[in-house]
C-alpha positions as CSV (number, residue, x, y, z in Angstrom):
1,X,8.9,5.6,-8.3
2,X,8.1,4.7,-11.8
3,X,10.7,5.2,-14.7
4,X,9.6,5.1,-18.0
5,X,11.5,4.7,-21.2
6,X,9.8,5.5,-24.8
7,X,6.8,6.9,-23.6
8,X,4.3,4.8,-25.8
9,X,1.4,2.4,-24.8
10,X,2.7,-1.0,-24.0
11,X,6.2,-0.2,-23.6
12,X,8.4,-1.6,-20.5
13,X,9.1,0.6,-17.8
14,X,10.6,-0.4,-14.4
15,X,9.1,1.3,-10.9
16,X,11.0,1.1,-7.4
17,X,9.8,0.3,-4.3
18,X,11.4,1.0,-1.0
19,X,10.0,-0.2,2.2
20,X,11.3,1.2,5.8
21,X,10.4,1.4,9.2
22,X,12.1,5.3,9.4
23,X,11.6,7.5,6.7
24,X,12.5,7.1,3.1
25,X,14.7,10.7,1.9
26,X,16.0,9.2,-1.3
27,X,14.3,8.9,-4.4
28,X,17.0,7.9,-6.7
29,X,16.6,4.8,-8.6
30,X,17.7,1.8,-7.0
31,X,20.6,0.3,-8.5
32,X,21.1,-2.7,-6.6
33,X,17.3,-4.0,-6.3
34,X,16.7,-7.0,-3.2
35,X,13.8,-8.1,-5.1
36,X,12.9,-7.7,-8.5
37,X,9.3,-8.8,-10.1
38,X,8.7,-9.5,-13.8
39,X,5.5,-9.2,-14.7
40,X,5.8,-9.9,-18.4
41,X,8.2,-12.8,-18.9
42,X,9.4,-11.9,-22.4
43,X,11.2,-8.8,-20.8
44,X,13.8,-11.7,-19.8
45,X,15.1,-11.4,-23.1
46,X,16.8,-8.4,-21.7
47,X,19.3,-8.7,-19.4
48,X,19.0,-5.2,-18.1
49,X,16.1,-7.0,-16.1
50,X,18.5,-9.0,-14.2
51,X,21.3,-6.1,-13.6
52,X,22.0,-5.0,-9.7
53,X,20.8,-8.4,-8.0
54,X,23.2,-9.0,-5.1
55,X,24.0,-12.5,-4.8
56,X,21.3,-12.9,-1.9
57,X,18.8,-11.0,-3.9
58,X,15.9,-12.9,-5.4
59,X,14.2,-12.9,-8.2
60,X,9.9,-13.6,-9.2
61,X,8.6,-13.9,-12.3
62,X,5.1,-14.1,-14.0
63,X,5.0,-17.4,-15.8
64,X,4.5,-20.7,-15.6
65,X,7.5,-22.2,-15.9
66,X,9.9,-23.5,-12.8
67,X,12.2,-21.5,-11.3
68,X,15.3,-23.9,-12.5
69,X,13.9,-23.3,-16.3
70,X,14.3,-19.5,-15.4
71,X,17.9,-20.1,-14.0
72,X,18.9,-22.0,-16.8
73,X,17.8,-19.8,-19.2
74,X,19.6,-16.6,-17.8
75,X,22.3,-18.7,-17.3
76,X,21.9,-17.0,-13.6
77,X,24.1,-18.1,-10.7
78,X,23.3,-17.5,-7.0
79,X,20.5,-15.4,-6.1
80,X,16.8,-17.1,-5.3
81,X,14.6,-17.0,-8.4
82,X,11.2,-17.9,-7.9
83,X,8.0,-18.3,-10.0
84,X,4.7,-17.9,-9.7
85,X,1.9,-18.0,-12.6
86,X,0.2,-14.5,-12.3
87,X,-1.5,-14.3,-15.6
88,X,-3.6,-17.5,-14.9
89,X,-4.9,-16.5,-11.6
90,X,-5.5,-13.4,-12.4
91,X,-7.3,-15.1,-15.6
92,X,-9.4,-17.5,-13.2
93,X,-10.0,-15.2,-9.9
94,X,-10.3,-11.5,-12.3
95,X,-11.0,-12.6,-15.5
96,X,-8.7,-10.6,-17.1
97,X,-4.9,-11.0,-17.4
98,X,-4.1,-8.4,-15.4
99,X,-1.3,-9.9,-13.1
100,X,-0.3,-6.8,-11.0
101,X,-1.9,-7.5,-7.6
102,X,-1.8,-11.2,-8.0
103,X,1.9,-10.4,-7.9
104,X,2.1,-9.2,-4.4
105,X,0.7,-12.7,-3.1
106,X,4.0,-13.7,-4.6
107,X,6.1,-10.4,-3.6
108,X,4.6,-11.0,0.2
109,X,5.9,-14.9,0.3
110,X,9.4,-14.3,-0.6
111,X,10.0,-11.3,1.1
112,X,8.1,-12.1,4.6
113,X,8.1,-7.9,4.9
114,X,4.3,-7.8,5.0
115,X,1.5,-9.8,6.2
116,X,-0.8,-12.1,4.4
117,X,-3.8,-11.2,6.5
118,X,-2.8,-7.5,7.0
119,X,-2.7,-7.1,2.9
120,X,-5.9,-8.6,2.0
121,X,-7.8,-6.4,4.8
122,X,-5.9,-3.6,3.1
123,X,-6.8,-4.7,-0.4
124,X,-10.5,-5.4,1.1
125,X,-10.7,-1.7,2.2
126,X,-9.4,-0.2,-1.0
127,X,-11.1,-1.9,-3.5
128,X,-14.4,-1.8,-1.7
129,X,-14.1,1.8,-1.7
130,X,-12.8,2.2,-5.3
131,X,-15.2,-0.4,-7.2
132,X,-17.1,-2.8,-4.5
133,X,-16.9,-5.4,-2.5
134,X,-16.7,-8.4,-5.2
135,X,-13.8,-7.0,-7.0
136,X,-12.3,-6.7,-3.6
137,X,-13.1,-10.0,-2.2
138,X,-11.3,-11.9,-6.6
139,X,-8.1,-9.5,-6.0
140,X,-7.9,-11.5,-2.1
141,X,-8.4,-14.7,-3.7
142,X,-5.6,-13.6,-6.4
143,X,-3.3,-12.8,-4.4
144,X,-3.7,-15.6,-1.2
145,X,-3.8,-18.1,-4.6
146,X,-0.2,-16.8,-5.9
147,X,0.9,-16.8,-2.3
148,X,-0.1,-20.1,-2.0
149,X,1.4,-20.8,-5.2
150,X,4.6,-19.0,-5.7
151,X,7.2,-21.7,-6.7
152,X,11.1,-20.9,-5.6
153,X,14.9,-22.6,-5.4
């Protein structure tokens, strides 16, 4: 469920996620997130981004700096922050900085909710369908490389 703020190009917005094995009723925002993904790093600077993490939530962020760097710059205690550099794969397996789906490499790592192999046949299917079956086959290599990759403590 997306949330948007000032509704202008380029500006932050925050979108919710809720995975179940019985059927989601509520669409309310969620308030005290498990996992939360940063895809653009400056939005650190706001500590909004951070608000609701329960002590055995985690956090994953787009950049390429270590996960303790992250810590100490939040000044965050607890919780398992982790990083992964999304905007480079997705700059060496897309060619564009487009880090959203290199993210779930990432998202699938920490979590251990989905499958690796069960994602990229998804992603295989959809993006064959919707643009063809190279652009399928770089998003797979995106987002095995940031599952590979995805740095944590």
């Amino acid at each position: 469920y997306p949330e948007y703020g000032p509704e202008r190009m380029g500006a932050p917005t925050k979108g919710y996620t809720r995975v179940s094995s019985e059927p989601i009723l509520s669409h309310a925002p969620i308030t005290e997130p498990n996992i939360v993904i940063v895809l653009d790093p400056t939005l650190l600077e706001n500590s909004e981004v951070i608000d609701g993490i329960p002590e055995d939530g985690a956090l994953i962020v787009n950049t390429g700096r270590s996960p303790a760097e992250i810590r100490t710059e939040l000044n965050l205690l607890g919780r398992r922050i982790y990083t992964v550099n999304g905007t480079q794969i997705a700059l060496d397996t897309l060619g564009k900085a487009i880090p959203n789906t290199v993210m779930l490499g990432a998202l699938i790592k920490v979590s251990g909710i989905f499958d690796l192999a069960t994602m990229e046949k998804n992603i295989v299917k959809k993006f064959t369908k919707k643009y063809n079956e190279q652009i399928a086959e770089r998003n797979v290599q995106a987002i095995r490389r940031a599952y590979e990759e995805v740095q944590g403590e």
